[in-house]
C-alpha positions as CSV (number, residue, x, y, z in Angstrom):
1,X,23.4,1.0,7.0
2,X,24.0,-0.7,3.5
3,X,26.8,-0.9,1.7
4,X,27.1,-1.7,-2.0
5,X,29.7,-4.4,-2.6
6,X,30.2,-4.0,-6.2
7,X,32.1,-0.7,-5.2
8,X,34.9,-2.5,-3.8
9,X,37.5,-4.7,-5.1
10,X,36.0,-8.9,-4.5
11,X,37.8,-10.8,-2.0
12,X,38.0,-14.5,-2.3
13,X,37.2,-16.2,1.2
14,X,40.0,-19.1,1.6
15,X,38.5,-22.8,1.2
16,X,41.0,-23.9,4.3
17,X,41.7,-23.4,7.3
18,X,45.7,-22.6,8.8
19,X,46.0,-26.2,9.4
20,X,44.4,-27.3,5.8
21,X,41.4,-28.8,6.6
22,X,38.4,-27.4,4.7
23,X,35.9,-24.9,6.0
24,X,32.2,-25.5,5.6
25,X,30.0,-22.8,4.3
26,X,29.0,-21.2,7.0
27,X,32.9,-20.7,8.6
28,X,33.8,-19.6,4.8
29,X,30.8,-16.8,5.0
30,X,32.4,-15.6,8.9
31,X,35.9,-15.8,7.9
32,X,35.3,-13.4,4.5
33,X,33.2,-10.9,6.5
34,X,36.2,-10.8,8.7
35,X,38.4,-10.6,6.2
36,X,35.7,-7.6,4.5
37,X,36.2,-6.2,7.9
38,X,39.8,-6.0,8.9
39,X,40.1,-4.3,5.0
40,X,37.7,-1.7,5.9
41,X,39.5,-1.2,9.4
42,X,43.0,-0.7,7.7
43,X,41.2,1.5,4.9
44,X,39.6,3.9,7.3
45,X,43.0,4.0,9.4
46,X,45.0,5.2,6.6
47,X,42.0,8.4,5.9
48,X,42.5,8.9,9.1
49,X,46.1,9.1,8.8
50,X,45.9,11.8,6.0
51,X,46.6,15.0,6.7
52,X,43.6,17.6,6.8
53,X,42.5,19.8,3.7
54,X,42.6,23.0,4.9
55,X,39.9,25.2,3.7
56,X,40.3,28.6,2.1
């Protein structure tokens, strides 16, 4: 599956780590698709949490 990233809002991937040392490329590019992920997790868990449309 594909997914078009210019539909979402950008997220900047942090240039350091929780102890302030800098990340290299490759553990900035891992810790924004995380970061891409947990958003998509908490999105799809509040349209979950909607109630249903009822149809007529």
């Amino acid at each position: 599956m594909n997914i078009n990233y210019g539909l979402i809002p950008p997220l900047e991937s942090p240039k350091r780590d929780a102890e302030g040392r800098r990340l290299g490329a490759k553990e900035r590019g891992r810790t924004k698709k995380r970061m891409v992920g947990e958003r998509a997790l908490a999105d799809l868990d509040a349209w979950i949490g909607q109630p249903a449309l009822a149809a007529e």
